[in-house]
C-alpha positions in Angstrom: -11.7 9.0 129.5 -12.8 7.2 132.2 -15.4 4.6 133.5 -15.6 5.7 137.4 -17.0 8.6 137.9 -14.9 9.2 141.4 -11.9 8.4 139.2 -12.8 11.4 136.3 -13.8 14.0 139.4 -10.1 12.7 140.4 -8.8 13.7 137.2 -10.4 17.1 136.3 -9.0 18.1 140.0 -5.3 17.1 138.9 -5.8 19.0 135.7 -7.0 22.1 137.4 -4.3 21.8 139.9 -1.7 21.3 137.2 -2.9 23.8 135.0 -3.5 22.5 132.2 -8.1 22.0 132.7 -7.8 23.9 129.4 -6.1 21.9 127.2 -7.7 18.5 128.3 -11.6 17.4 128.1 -13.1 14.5 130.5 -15.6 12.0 129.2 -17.3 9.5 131.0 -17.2 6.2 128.9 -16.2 2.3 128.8 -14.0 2.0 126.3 -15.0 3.4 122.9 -18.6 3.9 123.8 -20.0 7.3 123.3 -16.8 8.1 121.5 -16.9 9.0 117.8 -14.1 10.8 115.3 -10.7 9.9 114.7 -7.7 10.3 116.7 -3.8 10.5 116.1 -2.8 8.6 119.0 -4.8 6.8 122.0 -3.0 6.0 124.9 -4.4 3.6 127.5 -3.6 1.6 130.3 -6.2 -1.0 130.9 -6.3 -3.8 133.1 -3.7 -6.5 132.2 -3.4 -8.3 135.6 -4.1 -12.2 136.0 -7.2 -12.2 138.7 -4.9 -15.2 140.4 -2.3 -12.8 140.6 -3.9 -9.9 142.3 -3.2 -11.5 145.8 0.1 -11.2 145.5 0.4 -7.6 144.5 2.4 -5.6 146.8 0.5 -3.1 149.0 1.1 0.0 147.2 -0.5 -1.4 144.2 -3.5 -3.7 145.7 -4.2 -1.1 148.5 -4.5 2.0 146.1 -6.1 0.7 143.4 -10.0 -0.6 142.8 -10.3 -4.0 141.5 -11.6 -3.6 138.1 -8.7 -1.2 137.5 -6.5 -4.4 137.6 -8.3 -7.2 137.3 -7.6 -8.3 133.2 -9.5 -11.7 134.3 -8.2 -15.2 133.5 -5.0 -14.6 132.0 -5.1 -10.9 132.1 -6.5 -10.1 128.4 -9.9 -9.5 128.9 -10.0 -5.8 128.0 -7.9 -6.3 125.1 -9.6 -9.3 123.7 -13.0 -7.5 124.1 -12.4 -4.2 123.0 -8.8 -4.6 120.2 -9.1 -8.1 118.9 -12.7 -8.4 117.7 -13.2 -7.9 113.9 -15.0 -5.0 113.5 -12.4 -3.2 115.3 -9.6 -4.2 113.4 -10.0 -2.2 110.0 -9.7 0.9 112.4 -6.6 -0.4 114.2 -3.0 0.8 113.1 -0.1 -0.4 114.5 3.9 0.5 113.4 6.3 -2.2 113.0 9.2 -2.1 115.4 6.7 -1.1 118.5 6.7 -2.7 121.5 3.4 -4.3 123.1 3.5 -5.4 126.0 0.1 -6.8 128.5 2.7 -7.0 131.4 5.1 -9.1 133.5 4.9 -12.5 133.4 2.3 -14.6 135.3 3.4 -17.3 137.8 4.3 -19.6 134.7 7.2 -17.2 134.5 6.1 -16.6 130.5 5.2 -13.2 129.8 1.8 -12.7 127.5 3.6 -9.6 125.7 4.4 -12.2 122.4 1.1 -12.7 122.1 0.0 -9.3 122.1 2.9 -8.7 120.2 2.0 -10.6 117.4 -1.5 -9.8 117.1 -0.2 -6.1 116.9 2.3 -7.8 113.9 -0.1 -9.4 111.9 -2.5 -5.9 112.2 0.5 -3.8 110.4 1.0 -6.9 108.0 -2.5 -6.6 106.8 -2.4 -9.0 103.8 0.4 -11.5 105.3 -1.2 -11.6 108.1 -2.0 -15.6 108.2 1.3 -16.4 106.9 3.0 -14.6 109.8 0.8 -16.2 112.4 1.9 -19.2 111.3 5.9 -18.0 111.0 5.8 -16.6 114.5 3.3 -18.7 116.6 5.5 -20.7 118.2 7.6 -17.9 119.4 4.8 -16.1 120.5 3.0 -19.5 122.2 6.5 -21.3 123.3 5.9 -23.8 120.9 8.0 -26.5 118.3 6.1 -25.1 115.0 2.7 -24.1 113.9 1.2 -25.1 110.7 -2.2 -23.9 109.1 -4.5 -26.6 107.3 -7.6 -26.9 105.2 -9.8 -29.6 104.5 -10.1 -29.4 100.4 -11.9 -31.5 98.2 -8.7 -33.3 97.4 -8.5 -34.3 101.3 -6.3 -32.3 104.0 -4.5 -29.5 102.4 -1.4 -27.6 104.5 -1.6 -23.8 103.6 1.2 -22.6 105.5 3.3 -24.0 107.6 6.9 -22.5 110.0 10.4 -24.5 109.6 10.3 -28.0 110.8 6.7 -28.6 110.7 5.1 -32.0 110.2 2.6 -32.2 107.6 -1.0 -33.5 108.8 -1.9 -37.0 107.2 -5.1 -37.2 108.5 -8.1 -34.7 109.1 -10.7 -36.8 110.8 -10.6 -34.7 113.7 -12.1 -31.8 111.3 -14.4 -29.7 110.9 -13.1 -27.9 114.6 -15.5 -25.1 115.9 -13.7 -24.6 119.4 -9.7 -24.0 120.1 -8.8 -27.8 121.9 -5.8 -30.5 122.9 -4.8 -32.8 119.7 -3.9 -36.4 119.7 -0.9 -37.1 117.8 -2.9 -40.1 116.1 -5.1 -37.2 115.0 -3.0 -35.6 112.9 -0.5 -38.5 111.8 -2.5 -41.8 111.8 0.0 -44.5 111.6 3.0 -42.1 112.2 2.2 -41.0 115.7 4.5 -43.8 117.4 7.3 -41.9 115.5 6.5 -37.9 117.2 5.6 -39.2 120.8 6.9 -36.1 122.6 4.5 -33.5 120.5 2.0 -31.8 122.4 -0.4 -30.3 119.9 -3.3 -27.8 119.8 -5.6 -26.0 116.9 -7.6 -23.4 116.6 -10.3 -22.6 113.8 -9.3 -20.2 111.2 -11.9 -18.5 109.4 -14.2 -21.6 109.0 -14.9 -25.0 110.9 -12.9 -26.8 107.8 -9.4 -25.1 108.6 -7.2 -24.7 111.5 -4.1 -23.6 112.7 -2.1 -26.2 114.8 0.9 -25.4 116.8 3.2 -28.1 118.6 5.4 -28.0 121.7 8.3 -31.1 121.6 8.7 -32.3 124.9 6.0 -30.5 126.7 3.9 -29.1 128.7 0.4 -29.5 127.9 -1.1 -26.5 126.3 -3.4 -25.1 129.0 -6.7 -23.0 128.8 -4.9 -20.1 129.1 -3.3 -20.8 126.0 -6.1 -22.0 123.7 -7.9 -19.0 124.4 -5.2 -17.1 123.1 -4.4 -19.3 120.1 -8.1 -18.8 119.0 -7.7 -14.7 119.7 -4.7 -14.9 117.3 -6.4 -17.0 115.0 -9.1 -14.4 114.8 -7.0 -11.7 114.2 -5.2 -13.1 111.4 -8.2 -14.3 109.6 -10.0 -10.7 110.5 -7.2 -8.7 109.3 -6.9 -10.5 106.2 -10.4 -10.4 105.0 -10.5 -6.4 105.5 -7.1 -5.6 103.1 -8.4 -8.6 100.5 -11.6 -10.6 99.1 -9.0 -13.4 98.2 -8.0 -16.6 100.0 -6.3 -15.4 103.5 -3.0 -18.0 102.5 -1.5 -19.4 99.3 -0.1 -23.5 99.3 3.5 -23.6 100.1 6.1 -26.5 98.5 6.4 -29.4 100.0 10.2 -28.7 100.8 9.0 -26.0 102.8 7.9 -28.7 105.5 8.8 -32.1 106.7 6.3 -34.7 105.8 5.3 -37.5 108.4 6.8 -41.0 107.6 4.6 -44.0 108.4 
């Protein structure tokens, strides 16, 4: 399947030449459309290439290939986000556990994006866990402190979920959240922050404007675009995946041992 229509007369002529025009058939198509039915295995290799990075790409790669066979955009997820992450896709997708997925080598940062992908492929083959392990394995995925996931209740700020060592969020005023951003510490611990100064923090909606998933990096650096965009993907998937394997609440209320509370 391909988009180009040089690159699929490219194609049929290796299969001829191969022989094996036979046993293959060529469809013209972006992605899924125009393509119906079910299938045992799909194999793809889309673009997964930071556009920033295409410069540096050595010759046999930059000087063969057309752009929009590399080019993944911003931070090289663009086909993926677009065409495996959204909702409606996700009751159709089935991953194994123990696979590896990968979105390539890492991006002048030196981190590689495959966690991220990684866990969104994770949370797919959890199905029904599927918030309670973004929150486990966020801040492997993200290369963060902890994560914790939050809800604003009638009873004031509830914590859902949260991964070892996380602080529990005294204050919600910074709720209801409609777009991943940056945090404050004094947004999340009032009168505590002076005692956490070294947390960077960011959250992402999940599900509704009144909940969120937070994740914190000790020490730094900033969370950067790049990385808010793919907390909210992950945040998505989790909430998606959820909601198509059960009509109950996506995550039950841990104990408060299970978390260490702010002090003031």
């Amino acid at each position: 399947m391909k988009k180009s229509p040089g690159a699929l007369r490219l194609a049929r002529e290796n299969a001829r030449r191969l022989g094996v025009a036979d046993r293959a058939r060529f469809v013209a198509a972006d992605w899924f459309d125009g393509l119906s039915g079910r299938f045992d295995l799909i194999v793809a290799n889309p673009p997964y290439i930071p556009a920033e990075e295409i410069a540096t790409l050595s010759r046999e790669v930059a000087g063969h290939d057309p752009r929009r066979a590399l080019d993944g955009g911003a931070d090289g997820l663009a086909a993926l986000i677009r065409e495996v992450a959204p909702p409606e896709r996700l009751v159709f997708a089935q991953f194994r556990q123990g696979v590896g997925v990968t979105c390539g080598a890492a991006g002048p940062s030196g981190r590689p994006c495959d966690g991220v992908i990684a866990l969104a492929a994770a949370m797919v083959a959890d199905g029904r866990g599927a918030v309670r392990l973004l929150v486990d394995r966020l801040p492997g995925a993200l290369w963060a402190s902890w994560s914790v996931a939050v809800a604003n209740g009638w009873s004031g700020l509830e914590v859902l979920a949260a991964s070892t060592g996380a602080l529990a969020p005294t204050a919600g005023g910074w709720l209801p959240l409609t777009t991943p951003r940056r945090l404050e510490l004094s947004d999340l611990l009032g009168d505590a922050a002076h005692a956490h100064e070294d947390l960077e923090i960011a959250a992402a909606p999940l599900g509704q404007p009144a909940s969120a998933v937070i994740v914190a990096r000790r020490g730094g650096p900033r969370f950067v675009e790049r990385e808010l965009r793919q907390l909210k993907l992950l945040a998505e998937v989790a909430l998606a995946t959820e909601v198509a394997h059960t009509p109950r609440r996506p995550v039950e209320r841990v104990g408060p041992t299970q978390w260490a509370r702010a002090q003031p």
